[in-house]
C-alpha positions in Angstrom: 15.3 127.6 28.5 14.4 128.3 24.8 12.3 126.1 22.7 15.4 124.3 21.2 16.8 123.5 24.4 13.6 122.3 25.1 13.4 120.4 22.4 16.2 119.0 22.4 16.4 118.1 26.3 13.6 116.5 25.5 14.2 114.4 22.7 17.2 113.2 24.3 15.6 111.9 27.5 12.9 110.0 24.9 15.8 108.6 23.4 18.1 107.6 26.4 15.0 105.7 28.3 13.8 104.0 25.0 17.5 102.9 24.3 17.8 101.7 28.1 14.7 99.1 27.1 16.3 98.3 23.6 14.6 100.2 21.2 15.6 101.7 18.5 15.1 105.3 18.2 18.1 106.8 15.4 15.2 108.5 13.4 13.0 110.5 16.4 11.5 113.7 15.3 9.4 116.3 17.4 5.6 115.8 16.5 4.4 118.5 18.7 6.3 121.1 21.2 3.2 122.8 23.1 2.7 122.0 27.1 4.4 118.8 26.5 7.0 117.7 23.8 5.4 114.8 22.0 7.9 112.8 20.2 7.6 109.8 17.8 10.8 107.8 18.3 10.6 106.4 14.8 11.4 103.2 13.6 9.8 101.8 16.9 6.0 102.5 16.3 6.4 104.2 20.0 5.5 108.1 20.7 6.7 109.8 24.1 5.7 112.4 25.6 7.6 114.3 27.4 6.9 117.1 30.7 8.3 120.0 29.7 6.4 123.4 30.7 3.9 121.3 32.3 6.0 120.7 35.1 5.4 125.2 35.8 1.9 124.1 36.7 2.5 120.5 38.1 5.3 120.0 40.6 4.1 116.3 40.8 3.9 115.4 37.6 4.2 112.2 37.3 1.5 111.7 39.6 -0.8 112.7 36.5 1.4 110.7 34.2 0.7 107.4 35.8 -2.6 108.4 36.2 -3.0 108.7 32.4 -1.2 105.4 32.4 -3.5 103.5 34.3 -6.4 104.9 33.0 -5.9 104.9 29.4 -3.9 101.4 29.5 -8.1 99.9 31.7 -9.6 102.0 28.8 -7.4 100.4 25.6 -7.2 96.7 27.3 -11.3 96.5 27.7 -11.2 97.1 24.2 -12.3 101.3 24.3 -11.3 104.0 21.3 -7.5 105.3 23.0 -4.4 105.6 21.8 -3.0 102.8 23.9 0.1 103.3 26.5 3.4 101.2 24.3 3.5 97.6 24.7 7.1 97.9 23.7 8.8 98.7 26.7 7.6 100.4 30.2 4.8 102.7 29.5 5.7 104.9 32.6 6.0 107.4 33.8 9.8 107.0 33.9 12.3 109.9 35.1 15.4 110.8 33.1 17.6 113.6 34.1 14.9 115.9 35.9 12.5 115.0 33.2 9.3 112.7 33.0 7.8 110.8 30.6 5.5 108.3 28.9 5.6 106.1 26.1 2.3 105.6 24.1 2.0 103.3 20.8 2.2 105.1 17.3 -0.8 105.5 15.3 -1.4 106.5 11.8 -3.3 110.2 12.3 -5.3 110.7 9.0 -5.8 114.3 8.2 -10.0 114.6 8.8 -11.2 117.0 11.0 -14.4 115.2 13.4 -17.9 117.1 13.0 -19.8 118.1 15.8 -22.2 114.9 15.5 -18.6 112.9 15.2 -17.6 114.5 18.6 -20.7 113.6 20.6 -21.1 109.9 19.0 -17.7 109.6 20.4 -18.1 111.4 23.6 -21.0 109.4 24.0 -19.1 105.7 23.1 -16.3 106.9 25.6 -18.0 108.0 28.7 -19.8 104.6 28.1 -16.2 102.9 28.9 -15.2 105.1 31.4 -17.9 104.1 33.4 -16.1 100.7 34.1 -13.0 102.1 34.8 -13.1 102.8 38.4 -12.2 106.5 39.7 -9.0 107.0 40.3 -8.5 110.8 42.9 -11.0 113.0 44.4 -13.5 114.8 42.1 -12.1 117.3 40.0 -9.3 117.6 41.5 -7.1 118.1 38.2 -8.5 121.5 37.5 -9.0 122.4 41.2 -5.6 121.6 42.2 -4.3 123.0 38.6 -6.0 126.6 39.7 -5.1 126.6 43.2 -1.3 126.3 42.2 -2.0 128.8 39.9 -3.5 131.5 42.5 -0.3 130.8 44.3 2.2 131.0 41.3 0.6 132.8 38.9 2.7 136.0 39.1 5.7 133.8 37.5 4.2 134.0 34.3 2.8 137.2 34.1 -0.6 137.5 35.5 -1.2 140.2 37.9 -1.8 139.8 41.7 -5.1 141.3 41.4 -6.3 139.0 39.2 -5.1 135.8 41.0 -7.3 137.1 44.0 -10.5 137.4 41.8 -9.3 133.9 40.0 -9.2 132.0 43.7 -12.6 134.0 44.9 -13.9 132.8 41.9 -13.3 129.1 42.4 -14.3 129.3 45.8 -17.6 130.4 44.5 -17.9 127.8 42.0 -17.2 124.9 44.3 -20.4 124.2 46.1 -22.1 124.4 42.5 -19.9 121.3 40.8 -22.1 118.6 42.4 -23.0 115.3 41.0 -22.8 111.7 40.7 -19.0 110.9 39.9 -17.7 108.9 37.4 -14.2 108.6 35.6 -13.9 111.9 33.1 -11.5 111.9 29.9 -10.8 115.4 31.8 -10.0 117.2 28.7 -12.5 116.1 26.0 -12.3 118.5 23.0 -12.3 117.9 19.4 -8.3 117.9 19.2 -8.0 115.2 21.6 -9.9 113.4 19.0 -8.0 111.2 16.4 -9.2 110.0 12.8 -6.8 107.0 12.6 -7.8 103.8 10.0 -9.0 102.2 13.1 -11.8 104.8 13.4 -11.6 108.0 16.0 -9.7 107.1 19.1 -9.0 109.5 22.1 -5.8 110.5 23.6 -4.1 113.2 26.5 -6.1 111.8 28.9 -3.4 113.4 31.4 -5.9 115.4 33.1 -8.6 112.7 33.7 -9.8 112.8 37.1 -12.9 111.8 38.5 -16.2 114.1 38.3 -19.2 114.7 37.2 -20.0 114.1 33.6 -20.6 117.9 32.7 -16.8 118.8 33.5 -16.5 116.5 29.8 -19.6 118.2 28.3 -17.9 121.7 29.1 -14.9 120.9 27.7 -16.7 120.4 24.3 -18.6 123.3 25.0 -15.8 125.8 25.2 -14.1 124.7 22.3 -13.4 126.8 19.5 -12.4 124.0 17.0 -16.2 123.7 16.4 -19.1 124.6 17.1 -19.8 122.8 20.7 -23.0 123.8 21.2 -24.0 122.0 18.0 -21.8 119.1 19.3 -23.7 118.9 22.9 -26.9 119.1 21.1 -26.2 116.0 18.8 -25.9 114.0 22.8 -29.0 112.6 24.3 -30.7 114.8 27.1 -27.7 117.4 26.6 -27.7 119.9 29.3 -28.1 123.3 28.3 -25.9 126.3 28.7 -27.5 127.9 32.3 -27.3 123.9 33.6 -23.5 123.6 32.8 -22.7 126.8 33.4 -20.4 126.6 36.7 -18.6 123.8 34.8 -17.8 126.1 31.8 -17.0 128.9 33.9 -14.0 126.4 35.9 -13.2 125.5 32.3 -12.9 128.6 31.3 -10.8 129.5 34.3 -8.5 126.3 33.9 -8.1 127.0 30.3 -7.0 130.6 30.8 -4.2 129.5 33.5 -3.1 127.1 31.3 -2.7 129.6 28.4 -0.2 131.9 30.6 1.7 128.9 31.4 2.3 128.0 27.6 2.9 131.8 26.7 5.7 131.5 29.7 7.4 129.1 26.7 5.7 130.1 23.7 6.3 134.1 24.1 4.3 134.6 21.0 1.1 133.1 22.4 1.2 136.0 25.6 -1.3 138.7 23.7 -3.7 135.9 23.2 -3.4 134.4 26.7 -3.6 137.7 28.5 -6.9 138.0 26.6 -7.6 134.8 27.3 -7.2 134.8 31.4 -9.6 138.9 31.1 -12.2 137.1 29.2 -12.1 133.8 31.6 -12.8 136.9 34.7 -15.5 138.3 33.0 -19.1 136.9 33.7 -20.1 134.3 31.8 -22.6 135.0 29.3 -24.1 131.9 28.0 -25.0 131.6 24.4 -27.3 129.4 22.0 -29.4 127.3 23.8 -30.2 128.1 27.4 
């Protein structure tokens, strides 16, 4: 399928299951066509996003739509900084054709970049809420499951055999290191899941939360490349250091990469950078700054 098909499958499952609840969608336009097609189904104030390539990765995927569901609708209704599910019609997941999708409300996105210190303040405010919202799955098992389909499937979108065996060895080695006390994660808690909305910053994409220990968060702000995350973990009381969160940024890393070969499979022009991507994620990992 090519990215207009894609987009406009998409659009037009949005459009069909908003219209089914009575809302009017005559001016949607595509906000974002990566993993998923986001889609703002203007004049309702109502976004959807929509499982496109995600679905390579995720057979079940609206097992981890209604699991954003839940979570972010406890997070937004206890009062916490999310982009809440809509409260004009069925939040979801709903099926349409093959495809699924959820509805989320609109919100004004303001065009500031956070700093590191904005990150961490936030980081910090958030995993304050998700401690009340209980843990919904087994620890980790986003990523893990994420990689383990990928070991299996991985030759599909271009990664060779070998390195699919060294990926799953790899895991395998990881595992008995990604101990600790588990809590509900964001599960993907970088700087451009961060909003600056005139409400303040609020998170969204929680679609890969999953329960864990708190480093799988920190190492997702720690491999990011939006800013400088080391500057960003060190602005976080008692902030673990690079050597203490390194098996978690190594499965980051790792899930990172697989998801990279996934988009390329859509996005051909992203393949250079996600081959590159999926050697470096092999390669030992060297930490840097302060360790």
């Amino acid at each position: 399928m090519t990215g207009g098909d894609r987009r406009t499958r998409a659009v037009a499952a949005a459009r069909a299951v908003a219209a089914a609840h009575g809302v009017r969608t005559e001016e949607a336009r595509v906000l974002q066509d990566g993993i998923n097609v986001v889609v703002h189904l203007a004049p309702a104030p109502v976004v959807a996003r929509v499982a496109t390539l995600t679905t390579l990765l995720r057979p079940d995927v609206a097992r981890h739509l209604g699991r954003e569901v839940a979570v972010a609708g406890a997070l937004a209704g206890a009062g916490a900084p999310v982009v809440p599910p809509s409260d004009l019609l069925p939040p979801g997941p709903h099926e349409h054709e093959g495809a699924a999708l959820s509805f989320w409300t609109h919100v004004t996105v303001l065009p500031q970049a956070p700093t590191p210190r904005d990150v961490a303040a936030a980081l910090a405010d958030l995993q304050g809420w998700l401690a009340g919202v209980p843990p919904v799955g087994d620890p980790l098992d986003t990523p893990l499951d994420d990689l383990a389909h990928f070991v299996r499937h991985g030759v599909r979108w271009g990664a060779d055999p070998v390195q699919l065996d060294r990926l799953g060895a790899q895991v395998d080695r990881l595992r008995p290191r990604l101990a600790g006390a588990v809590t509900q994660l964001h599960g993907d808690a970088h700087p451009g899941n961060l909003l600056a909305t005139p409400r303040g910053w609020l998170w969204t994409d929680l679609e890969d939360a999953c329960p864990g220990p708190i480093a799988w968060d920190l190492a997702c702000l720690r491999s990011t490349s939006r800013l400088d995350g080391r500057a960003a973990l060190d602005a976080l009381p008692g902030a673990p250091s690079d050597a203490e969160l390194a098996p978690w940024w190594e499965l980051r890393r790792l899930h990172a990469a697989a998801w990279s070969m996934v988009a390329a499979s859509g996005h051909p022009r992203l393949r250079p950078a996600a081959v590159e991507r999926l050697a470096a994620a092999l390669a030992p990992v060297r930490p840097r700054g302060r360790g």
